[in-house]
Backbone as ProteinMPNN parsed JSONL, in Angstrom:
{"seq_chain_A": "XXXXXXXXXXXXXXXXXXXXXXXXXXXXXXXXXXXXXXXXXXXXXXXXXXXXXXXXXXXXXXXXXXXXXXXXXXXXXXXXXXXXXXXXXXXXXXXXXXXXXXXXXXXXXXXXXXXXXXXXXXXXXXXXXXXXXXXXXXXXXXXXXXXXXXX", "coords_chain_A": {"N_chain_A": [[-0.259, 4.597, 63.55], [-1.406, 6.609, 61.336], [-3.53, 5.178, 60.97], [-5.319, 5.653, 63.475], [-5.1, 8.203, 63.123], [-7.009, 8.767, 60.898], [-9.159, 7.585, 61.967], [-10.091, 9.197, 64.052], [-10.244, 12.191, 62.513], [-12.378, 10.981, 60.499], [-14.283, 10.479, 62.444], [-14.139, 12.871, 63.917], [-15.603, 14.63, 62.145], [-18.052, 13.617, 61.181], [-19.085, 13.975, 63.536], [-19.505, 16.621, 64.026], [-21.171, 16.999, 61.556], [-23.297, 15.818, 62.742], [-24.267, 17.075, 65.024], [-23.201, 20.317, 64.371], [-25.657, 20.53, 62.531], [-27.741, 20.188, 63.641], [-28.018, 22.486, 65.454], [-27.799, 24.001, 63.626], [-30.327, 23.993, 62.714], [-32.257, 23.757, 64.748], [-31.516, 26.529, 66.168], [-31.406, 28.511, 63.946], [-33.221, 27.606, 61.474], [-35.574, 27.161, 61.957], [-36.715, 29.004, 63.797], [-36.457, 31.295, 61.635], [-37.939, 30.014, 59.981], [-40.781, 30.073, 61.517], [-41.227, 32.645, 62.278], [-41.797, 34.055, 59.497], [-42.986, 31.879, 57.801], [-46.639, 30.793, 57.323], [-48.142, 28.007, 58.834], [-48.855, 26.042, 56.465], [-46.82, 26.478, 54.745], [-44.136, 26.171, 56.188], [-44.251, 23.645, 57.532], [-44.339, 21.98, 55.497], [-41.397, 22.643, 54.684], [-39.902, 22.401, 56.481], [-40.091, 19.625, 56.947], [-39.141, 18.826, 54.794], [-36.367, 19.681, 54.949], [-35.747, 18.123, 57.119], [-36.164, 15.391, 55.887], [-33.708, 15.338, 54.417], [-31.458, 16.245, 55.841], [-31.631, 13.723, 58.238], [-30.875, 11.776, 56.602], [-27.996, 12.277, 56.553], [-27.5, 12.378, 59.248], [-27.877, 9.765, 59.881], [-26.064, 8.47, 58.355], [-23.709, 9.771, 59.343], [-24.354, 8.405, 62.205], [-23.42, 6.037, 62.042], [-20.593, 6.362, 60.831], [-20.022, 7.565, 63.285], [-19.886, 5.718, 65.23], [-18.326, 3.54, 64.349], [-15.552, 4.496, 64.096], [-15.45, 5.598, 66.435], [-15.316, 3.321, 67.67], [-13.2, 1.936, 67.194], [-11.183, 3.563, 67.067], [-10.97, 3.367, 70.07], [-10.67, -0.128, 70.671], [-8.668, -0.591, 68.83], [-6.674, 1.375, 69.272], [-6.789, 2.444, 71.784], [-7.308, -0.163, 73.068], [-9.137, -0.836, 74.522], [-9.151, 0.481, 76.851], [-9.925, 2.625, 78.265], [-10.158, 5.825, 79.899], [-12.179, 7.344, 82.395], [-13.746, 9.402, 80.998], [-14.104, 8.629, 78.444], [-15.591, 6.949, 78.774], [-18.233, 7.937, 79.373], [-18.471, 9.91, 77.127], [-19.104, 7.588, 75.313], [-21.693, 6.353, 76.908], [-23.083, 8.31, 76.655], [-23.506, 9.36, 74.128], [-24.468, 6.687, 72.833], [-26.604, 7.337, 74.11], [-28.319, 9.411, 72.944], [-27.917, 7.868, 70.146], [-30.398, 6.609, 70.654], [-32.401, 8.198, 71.269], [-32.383, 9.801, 68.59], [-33.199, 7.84, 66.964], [-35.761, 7.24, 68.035], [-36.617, 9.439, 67.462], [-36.566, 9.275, 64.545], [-38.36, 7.053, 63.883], [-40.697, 7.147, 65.532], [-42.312, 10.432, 65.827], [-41.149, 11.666, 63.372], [-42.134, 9.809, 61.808], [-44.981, 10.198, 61.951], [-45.657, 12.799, 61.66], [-44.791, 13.002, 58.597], [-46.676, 11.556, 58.007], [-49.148, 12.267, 58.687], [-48.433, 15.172, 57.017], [-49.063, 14.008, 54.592], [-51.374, 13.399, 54.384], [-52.805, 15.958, 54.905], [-53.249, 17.157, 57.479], [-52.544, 19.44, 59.718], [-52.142, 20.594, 61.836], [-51.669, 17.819, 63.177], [-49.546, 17.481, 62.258], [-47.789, 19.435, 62.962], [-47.814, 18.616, 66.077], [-46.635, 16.561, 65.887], [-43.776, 17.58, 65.056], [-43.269, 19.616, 66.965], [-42.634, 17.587, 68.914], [-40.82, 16.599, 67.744], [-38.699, 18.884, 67.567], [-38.468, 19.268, 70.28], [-36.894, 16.781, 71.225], [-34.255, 17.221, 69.019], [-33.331, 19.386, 70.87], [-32.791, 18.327, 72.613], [-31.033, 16.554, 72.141], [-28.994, 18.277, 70.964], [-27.877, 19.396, 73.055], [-26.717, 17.15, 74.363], [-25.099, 16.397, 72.157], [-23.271, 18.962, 72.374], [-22.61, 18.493, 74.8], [-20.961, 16.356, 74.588], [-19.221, 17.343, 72.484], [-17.462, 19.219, 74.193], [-16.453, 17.41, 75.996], [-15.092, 15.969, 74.077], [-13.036, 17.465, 73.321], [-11.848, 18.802, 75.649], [-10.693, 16.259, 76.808], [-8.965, 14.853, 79.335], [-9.122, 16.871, 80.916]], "CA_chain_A": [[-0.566, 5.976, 63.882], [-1.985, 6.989, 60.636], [-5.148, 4.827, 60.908], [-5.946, 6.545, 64.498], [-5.517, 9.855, 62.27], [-7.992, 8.584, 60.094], [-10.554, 7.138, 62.75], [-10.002, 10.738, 64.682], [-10.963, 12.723, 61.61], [-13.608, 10.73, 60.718], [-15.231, 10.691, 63.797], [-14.851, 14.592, 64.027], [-16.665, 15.101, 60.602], [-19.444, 13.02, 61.731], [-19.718, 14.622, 65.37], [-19.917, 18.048, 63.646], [-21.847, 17.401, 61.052], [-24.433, 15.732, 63.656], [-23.77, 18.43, 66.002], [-23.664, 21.287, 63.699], [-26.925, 20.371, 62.022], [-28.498, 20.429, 65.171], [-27.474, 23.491, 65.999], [-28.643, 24.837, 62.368], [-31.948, 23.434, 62.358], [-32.942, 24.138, 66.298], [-31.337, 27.906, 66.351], [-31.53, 29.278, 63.028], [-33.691, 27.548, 60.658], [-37.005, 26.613, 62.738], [-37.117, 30.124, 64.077], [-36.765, 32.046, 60.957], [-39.383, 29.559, 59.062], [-41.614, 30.486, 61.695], [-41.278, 34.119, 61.928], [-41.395, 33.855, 57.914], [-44.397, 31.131, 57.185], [-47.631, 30.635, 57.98], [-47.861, 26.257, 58.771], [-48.454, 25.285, 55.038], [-45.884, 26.299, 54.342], [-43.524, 26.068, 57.396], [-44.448, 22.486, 57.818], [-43.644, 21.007, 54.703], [-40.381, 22.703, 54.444], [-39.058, 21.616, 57.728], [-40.027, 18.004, 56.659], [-38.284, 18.364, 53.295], [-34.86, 19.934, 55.54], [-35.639, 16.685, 57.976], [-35.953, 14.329, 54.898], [-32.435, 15.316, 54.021], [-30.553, 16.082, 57.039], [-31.764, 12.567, 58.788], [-29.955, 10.84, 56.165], [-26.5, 12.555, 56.677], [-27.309, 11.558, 60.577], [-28.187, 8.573, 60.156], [-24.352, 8.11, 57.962], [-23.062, 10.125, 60.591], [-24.424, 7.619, 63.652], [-22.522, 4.79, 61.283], [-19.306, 6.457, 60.642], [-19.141, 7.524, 64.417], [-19.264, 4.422, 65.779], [-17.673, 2.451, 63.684], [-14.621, 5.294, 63.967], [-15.043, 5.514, 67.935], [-14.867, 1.671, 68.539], [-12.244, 1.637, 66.091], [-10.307, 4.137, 68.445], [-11.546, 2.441, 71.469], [-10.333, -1.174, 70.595], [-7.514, -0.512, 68.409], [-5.604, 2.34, 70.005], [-6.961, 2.691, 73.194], [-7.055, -1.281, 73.562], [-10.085, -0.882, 75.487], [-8.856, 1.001, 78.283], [-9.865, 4.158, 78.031], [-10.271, 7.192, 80.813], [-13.433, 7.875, 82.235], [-14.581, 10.827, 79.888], [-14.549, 8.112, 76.908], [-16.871, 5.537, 78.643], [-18.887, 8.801, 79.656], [-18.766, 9.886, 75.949], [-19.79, 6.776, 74.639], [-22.895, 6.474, 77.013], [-24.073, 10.267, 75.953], [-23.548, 8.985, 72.52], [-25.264, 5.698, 72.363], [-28.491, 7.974, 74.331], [-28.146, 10.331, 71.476], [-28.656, 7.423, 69.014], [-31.496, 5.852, 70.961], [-33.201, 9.687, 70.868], [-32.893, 10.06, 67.039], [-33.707, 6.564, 66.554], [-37.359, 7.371, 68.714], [-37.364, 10.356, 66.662], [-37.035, 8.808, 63.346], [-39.461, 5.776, 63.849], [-41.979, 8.017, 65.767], [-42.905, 11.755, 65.425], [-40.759, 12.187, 62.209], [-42.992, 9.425, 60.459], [-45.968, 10.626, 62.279], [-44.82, 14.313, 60.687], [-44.776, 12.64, 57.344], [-48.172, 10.53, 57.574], [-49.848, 13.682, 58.993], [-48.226, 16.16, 56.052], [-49.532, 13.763, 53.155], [-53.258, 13.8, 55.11], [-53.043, 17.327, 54.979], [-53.209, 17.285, 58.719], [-51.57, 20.588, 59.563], [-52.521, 20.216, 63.351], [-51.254, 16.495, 63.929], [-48.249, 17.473, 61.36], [-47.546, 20.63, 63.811], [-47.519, 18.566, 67.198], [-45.525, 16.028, 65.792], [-42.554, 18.762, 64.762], [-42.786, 20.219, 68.488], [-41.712, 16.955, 69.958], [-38.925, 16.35, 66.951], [-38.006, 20.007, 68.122], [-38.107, 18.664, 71.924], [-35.758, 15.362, 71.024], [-33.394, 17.888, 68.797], [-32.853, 20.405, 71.437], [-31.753, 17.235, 73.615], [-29.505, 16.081, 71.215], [-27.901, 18.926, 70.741], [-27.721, 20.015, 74.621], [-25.956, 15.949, 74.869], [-23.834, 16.766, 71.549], [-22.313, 19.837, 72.85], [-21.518, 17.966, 76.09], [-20.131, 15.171, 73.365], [-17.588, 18.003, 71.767], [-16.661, 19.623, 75.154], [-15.375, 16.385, 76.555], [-13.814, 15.668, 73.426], [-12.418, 18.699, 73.114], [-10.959, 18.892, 77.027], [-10.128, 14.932, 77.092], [-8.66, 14.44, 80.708], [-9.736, 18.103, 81.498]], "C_chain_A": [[-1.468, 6.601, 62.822], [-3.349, 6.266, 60.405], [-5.724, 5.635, 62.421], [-6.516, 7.963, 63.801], [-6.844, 9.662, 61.691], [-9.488, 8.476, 61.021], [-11.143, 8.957, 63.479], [-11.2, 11.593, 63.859], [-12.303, 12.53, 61.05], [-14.997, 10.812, 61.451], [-15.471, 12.156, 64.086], [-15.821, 15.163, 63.398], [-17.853, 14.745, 61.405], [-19.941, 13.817, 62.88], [-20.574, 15.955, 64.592], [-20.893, 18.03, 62.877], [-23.473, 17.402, 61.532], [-24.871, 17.251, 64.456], [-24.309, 19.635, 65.855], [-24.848, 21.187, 62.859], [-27.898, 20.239, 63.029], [-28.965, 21.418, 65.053], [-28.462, 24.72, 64.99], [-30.26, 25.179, 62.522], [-33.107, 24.166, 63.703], [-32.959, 25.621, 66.294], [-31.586, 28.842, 65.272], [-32.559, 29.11, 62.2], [-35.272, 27.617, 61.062], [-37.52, 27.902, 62.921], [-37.754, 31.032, 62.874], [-37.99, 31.377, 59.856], [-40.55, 29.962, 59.854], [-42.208, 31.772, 62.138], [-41.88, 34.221, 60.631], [-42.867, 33.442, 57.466], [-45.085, 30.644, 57.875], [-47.271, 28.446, 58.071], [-48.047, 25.552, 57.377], [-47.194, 25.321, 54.956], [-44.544, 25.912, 54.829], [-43.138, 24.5, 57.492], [-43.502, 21.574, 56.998], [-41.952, 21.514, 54.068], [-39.409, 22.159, 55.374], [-39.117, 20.298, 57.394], [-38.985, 18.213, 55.494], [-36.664, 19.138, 53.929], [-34.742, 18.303, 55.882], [-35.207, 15.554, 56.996], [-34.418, 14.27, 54.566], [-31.724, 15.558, 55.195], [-30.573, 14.558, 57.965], [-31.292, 11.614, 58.172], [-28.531, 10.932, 56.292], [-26.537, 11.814, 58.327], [-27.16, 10.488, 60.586], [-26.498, 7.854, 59.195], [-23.413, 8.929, 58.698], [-22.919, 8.868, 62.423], [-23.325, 6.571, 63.051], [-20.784, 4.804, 61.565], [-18.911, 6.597, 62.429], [-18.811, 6.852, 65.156], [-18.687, 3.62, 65.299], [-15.83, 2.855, 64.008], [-14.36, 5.357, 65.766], [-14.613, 4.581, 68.745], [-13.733, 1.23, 68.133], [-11.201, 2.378, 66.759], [-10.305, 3.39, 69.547], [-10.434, 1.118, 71.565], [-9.104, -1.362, 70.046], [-6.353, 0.414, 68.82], [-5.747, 2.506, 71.652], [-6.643, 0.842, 73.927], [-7.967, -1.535, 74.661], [-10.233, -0.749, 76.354], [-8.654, 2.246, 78.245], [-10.131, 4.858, 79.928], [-11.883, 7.069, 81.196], [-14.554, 8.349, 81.236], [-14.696, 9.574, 78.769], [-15.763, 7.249, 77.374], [-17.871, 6.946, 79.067], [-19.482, 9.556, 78.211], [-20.117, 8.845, 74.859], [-21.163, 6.457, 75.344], [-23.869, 7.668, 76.848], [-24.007, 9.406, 74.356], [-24.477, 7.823, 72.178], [-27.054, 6.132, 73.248], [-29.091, 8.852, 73.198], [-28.991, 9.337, 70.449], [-29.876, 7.017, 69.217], [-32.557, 6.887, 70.908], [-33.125, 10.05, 69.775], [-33.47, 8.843, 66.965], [-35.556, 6.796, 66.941], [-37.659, 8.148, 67.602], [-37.757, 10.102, 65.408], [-38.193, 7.708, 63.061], [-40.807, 6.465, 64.189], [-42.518, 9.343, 65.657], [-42.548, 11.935, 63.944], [-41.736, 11.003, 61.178], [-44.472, 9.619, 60.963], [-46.63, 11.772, 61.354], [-45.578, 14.206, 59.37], [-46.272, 12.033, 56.84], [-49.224, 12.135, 57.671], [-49.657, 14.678, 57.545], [-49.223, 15.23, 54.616], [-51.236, 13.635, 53.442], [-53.645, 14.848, 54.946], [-53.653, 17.568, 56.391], [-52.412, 18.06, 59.301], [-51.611, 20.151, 61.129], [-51.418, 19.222, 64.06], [-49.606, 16.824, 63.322], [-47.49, 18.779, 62.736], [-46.883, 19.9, 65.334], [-46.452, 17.619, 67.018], [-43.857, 16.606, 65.784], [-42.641, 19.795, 65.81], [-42.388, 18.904, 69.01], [-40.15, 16.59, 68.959], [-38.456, 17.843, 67.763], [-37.055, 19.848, 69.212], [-36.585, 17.779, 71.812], [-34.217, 16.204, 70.355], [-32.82, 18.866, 69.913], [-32.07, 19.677, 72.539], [-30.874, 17.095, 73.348], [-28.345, 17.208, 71.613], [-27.094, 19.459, 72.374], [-25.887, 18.354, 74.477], [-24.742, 15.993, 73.854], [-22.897, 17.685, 71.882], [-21.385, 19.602, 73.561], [-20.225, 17.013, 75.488], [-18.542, 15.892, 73.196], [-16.89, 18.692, 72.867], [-15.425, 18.341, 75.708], [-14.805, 15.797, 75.726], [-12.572, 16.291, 73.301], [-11.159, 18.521, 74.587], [-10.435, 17.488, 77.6], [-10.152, 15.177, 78.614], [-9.08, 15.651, 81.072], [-8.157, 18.612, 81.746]], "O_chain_A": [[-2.419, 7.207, 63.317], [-4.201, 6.781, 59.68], [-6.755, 6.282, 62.239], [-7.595, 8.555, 63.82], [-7.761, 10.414, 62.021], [-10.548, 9.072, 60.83], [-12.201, 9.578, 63.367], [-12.389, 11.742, 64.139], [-13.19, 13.383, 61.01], [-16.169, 11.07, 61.18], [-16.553, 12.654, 64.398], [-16.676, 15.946, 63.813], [-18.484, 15.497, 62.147], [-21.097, 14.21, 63.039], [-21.78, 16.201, 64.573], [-21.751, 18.876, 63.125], [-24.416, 18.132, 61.229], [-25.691, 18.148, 64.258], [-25.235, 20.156, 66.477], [-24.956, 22.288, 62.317], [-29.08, 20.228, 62.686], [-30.113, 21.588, 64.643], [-29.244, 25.638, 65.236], [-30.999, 26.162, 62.464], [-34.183, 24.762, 63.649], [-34.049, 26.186, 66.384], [-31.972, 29.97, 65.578], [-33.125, 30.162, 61.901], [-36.067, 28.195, 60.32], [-38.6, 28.178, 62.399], [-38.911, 31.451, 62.838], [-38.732, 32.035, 59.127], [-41.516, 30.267, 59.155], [-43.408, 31.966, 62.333], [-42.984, 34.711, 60.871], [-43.716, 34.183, 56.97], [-44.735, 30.073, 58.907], [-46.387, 27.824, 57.481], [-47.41, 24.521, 57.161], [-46.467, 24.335, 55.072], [-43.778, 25.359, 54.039], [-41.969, 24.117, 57.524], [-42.547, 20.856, 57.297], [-41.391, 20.884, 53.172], [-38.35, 21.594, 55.101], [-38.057, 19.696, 57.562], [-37.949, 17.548, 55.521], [-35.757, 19.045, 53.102], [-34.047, 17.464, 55.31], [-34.182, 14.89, 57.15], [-33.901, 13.159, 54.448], [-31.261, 14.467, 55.527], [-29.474, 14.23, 58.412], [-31.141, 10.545, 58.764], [-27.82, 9.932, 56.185], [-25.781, 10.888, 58.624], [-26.277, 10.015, 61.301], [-26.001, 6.785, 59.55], [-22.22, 8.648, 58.58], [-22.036, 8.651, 63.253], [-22.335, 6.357, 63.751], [-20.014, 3.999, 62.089], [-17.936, 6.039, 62.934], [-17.779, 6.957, 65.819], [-18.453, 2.675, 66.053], [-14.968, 1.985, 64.133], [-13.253, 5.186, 66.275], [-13.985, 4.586, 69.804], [-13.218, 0.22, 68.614], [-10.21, 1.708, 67.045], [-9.298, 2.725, 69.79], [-9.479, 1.189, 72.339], [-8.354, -2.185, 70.571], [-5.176, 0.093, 68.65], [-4.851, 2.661, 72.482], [-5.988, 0.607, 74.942], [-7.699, -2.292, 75.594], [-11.061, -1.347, 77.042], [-7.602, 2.884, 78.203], [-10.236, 4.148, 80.928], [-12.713, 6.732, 80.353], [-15.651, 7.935, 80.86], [-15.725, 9.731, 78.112], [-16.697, 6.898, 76.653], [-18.912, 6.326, 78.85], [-20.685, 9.787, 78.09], [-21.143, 9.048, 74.21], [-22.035, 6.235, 74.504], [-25.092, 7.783, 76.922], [-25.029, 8.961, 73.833], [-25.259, 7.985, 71.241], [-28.149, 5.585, 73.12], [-30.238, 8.838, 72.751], [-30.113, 9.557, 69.993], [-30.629, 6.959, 68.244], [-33.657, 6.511, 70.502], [-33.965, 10.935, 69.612], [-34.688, 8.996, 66.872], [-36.437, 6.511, 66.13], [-38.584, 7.893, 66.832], [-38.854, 10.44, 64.963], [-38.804, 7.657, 61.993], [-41.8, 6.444, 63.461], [-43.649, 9.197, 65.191], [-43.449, 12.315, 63.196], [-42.011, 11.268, 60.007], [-45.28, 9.077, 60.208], [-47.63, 11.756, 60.636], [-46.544, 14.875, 59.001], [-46.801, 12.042, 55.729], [-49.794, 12.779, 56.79], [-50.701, 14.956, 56.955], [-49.938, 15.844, 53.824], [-52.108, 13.815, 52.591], [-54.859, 14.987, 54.802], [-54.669, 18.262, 56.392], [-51.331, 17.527, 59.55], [-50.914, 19.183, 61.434], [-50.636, 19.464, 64.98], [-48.612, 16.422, 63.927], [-46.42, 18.435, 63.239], [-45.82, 20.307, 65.805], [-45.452, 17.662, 67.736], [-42.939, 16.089, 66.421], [-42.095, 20.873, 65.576], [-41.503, 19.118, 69.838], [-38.977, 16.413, 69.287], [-37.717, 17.64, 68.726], [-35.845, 20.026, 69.349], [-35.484, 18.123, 72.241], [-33.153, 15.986, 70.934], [-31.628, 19.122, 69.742], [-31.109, 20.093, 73.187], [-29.842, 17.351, 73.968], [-27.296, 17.118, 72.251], [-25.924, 19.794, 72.558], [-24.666, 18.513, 74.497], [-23.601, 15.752, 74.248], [-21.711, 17.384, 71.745], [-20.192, 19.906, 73.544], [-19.034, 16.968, 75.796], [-17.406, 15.511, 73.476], [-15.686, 18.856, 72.672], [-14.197, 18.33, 75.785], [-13.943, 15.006, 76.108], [-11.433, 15.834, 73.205], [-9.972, 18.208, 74.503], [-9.835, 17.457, 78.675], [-11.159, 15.631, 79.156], [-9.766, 15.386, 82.059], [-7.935, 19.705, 82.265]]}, "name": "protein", "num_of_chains": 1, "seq": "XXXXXXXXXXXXXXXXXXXXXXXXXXXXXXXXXXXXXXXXXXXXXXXXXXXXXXXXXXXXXXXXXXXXXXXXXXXXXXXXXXXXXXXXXXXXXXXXXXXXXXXXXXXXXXXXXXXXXXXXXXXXXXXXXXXXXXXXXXXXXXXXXXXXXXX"}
């Protein structure tokens, strides 16, 4: 019982911190940088958030699967409910949509910012925007149906 606790917890941290960094970045932070700053400056601060938040994700995607299969196989015994195999395919689209994002626009982003390519650096950080606002739409759904299990 006390390793479920553990996998549980784990796995919550991670959701949220995915989740809630979403949430940050899409609703609060993006807006007020661009109310705020012109694209010099705008640009390379959103990359230097991205630079650091994409590493907590990316030890977030780790811990949550490692913590969900770890539920899955060991407590559940691999006979879960609907809502979990419904979970886990929102979740493994999730990783395959940061994964695009990190390989393509976000090092696009990055090649563009050290060019001093404000332009190419700009369109790149409207489709990370695009891919985040997915996420977070598919994370929400993530914590509802964790949240309401069998409903």
């Amino acid at each position: 019982m006390m390793s479920y606790k553990i996998a549980v917890t784990l796995h919550l941290l991670a959701s949220v911190i995915w989740v809630g960094g979403m949430f940050f970045a899409h609703m609060a932070l993006r807006p007020a940088a661009q109310t705020l700053l012109e694209p010099p400056q705008r640009l390379p601060l959103l990359k230097g958030v991205l630079d650091r938040f994409f590493l907590w994700v990316w030890a977030a995607i780790i811990t949550i699967l490692v913590s969900g299969y770890w539920i899955f196989f060991d407590v559940m015994s691999a006979k879960a409910a609907i809502y979990v195999h419904v979970m886990q395919l929102i979740g493994l689209v999730m990783i395959a949509l940061f994964s695009y994002l990190w390989f393509v626009p976000y090092r696009n982003m990055g090649r563009a910012l050290a060019s001093n390519d404000l332009p190419a650096a700009g369109a790149a950080m409207a489709v990370i925007r695009r891919v985040i606002g997915i996420n977070l739409v598919l994370g929400v759904i993530e914590l509802v149906l964790g949240a309401a299990r069998p409903f």
